[in-house]
C-alpha positions as CSV (number, residue, x, y, z in Angstrom):
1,X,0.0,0.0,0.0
2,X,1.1,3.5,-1.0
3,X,1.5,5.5,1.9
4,X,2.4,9.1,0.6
5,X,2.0,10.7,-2.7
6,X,5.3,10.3,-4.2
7,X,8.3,12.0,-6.6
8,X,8.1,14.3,-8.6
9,X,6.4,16.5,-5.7
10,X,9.6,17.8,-3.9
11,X,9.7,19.0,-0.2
12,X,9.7,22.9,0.2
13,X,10.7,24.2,3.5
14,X,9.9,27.3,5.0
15,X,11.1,29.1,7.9
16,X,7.4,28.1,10.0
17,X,6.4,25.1,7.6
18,X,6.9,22.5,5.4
19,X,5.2,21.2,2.1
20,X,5.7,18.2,1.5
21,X,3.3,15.0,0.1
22,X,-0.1,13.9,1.5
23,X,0.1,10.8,3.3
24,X,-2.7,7.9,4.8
25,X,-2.3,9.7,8.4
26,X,-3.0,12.6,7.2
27,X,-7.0,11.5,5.8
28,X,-8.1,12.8,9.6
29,X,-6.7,16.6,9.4
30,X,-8.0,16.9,5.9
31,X,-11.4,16.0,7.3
32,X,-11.6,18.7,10.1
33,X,-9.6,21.1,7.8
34,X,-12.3,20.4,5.0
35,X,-14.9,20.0,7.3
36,X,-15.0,23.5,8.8
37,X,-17.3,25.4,7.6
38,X,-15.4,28.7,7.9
39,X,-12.7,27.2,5.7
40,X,-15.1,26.0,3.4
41,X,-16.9,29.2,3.4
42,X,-15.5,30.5,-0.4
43,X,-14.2,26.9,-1.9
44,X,-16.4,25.2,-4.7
45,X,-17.6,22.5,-2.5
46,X,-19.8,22.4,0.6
47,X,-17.8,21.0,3.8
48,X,-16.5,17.5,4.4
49,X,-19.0,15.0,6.5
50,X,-17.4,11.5,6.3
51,X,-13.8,10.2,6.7
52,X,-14.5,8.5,3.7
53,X,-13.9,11.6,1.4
54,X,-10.5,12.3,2.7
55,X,-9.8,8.9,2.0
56,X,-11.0,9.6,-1.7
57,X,-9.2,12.9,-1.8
58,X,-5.5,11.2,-1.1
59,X,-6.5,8.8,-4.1
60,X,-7.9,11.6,-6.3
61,X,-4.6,13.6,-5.4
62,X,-2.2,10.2,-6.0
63,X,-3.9,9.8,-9.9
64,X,-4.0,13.0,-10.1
65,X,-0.4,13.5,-9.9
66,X,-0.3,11.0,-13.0
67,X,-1.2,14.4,-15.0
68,X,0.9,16.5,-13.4
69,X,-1.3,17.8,-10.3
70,X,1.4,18.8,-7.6
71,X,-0.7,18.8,-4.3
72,X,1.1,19.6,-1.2
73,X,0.5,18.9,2.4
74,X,1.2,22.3,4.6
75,X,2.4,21.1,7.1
76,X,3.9,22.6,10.5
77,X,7.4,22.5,10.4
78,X,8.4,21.2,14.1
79,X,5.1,18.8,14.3
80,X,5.0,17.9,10.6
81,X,1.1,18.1,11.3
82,X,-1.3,19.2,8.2
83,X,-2.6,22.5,8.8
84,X,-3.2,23.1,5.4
85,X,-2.9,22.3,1.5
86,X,-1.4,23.8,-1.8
87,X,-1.7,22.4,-5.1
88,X,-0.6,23.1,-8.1
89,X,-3.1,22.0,-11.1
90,X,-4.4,22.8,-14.4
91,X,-0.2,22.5,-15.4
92,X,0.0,23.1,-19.0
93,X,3.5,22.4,-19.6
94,X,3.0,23.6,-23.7
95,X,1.9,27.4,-22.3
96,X,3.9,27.8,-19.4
97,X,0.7,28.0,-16.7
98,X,-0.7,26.3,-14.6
99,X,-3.7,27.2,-11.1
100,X,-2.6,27.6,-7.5
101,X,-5.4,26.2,-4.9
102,X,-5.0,26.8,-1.3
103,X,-6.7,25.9,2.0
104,X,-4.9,26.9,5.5
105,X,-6.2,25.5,9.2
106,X,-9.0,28.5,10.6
107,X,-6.6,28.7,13.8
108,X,-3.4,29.4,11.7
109,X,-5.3,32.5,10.0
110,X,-3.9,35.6,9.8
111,X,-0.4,34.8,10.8
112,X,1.2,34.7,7.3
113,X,1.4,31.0,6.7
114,X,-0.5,30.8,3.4
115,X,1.7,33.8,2.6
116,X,4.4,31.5,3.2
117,X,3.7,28.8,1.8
118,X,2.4,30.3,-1.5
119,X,5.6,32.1,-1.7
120,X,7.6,28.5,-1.7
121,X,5.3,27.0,-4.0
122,X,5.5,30.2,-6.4
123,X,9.6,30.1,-6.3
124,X,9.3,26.4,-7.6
125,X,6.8,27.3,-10.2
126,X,8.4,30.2,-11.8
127,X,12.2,28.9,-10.9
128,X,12.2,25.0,-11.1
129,X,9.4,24.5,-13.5
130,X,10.0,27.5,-15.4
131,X,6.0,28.3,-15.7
132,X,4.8,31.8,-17.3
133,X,1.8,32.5,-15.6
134,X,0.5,30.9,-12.1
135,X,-4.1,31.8,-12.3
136,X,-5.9,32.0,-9.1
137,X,-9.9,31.3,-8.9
138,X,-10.7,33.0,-5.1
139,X,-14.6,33.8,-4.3
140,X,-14.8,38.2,-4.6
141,X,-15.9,38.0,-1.1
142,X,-12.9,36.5,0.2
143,X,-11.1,39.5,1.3
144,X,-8.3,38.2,2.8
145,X,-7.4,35.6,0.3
146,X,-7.8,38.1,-2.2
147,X,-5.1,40.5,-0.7
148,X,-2.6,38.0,-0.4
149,X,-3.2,37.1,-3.9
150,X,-2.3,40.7,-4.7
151,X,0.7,41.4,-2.1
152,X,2.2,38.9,-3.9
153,X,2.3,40.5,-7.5
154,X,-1.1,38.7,-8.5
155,X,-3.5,40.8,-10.8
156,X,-7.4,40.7,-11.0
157,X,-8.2,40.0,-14.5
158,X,-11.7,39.7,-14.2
159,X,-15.1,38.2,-12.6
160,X,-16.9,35.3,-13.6
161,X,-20.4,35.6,-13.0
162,X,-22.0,32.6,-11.2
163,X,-19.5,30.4,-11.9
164,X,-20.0,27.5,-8.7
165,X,-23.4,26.8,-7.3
166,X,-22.2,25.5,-3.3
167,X,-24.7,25.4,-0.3
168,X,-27.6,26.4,-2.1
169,X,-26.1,29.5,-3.3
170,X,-24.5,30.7,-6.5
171,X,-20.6,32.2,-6.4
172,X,-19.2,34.3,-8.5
173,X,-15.0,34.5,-9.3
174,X,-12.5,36.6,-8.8
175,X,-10.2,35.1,-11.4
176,X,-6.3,36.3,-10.9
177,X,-3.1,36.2,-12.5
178,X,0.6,36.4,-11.8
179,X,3.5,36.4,-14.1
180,X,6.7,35.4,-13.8
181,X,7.6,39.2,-13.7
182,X,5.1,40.4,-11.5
183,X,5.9,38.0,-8.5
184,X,7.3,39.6,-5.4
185,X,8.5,36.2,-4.1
């Protein structure tokens, strides 16, 4: 049995955290992480319920990386505990580009860890992979996430109009790119 996603998803270590591949032990952090509703609150999916879809996320995530899906566990660096998750997706290899998804622990909020580790996934995007353009899809009402997005160099390049239909309600998108140029890694 597999027990963590494997190569070619390199460990990135920052000063407060690491990234580094989902494993088995990890199915019960992504439950409360993707079961809180406050995390939830802007991602195209209602909350978690069942153990049983973090169980089908690590597989999702291990075929996904068949197609190049790079999806990192943030994890704290002394504990190595998942407090959160970056992925990479959408790599197109041919035009340089590829989406960042992101979803950080409510109790680590505000303390610039997704800051963190968006920079470290960012660096290996634009340095290792030698990508173009990196597209963010955030909800418009997700203030925070949205001025993280642009701290780092991200630009809003427009609004899609009901784009995900989640808890009953529909969502709109605050769709944002960053090039290589733009990044202030």
């Amino acid at each position: 049995m597999i027990t963590e996603i494997e190569a070619p998803l390199p460990v990135l270590e920052g000063e407060r955290l690491r990234l580094r591949a989902l494993r088995n032990e990890d199915a019960a952090a992504l439950l409360v992480l993707h079961g809180d509703a406050e995390v939830m609150r802007y991602w195209s999916t209602s909350p978690w319920t069942d153990i049983k879809q973090a169980h089908a996320h690590l597989q999702r995530a291990r075929r996904d990386m068949e197609s190049g899906v790079l999806p990192w566990a943030l994890a704290d660096r002394e504990s190595d505990a998942l407090i959160g998750t970056v992925t990479l997706f959408r790599v197109d290899r041919d035009h340089c580009r590829a989406e960042i998804g992101y979803a950080l622990a409510w109790a680590h909020w505000g303390r610039g860890i997704a800051s963190e580790a968006l920079r470290l996934v960012l660096h290996h995007a634009f340095d290792t992979m030698q990508l173009e353009r990196v597209e963010a899809d955030t909800d418009p009402r997700n203030v925070p996430s949205r001025r993280m997005l642009e701290r780092l160099g991200f630009v809003l390049e427009g609004t899609l109009r009901k784009r995900w239909f989640v808890n009953d309600e529909w969502c709109d998108t605050a769709f944002y790119g960053l090039l290589r140029e733009d990044f202030r890694g």
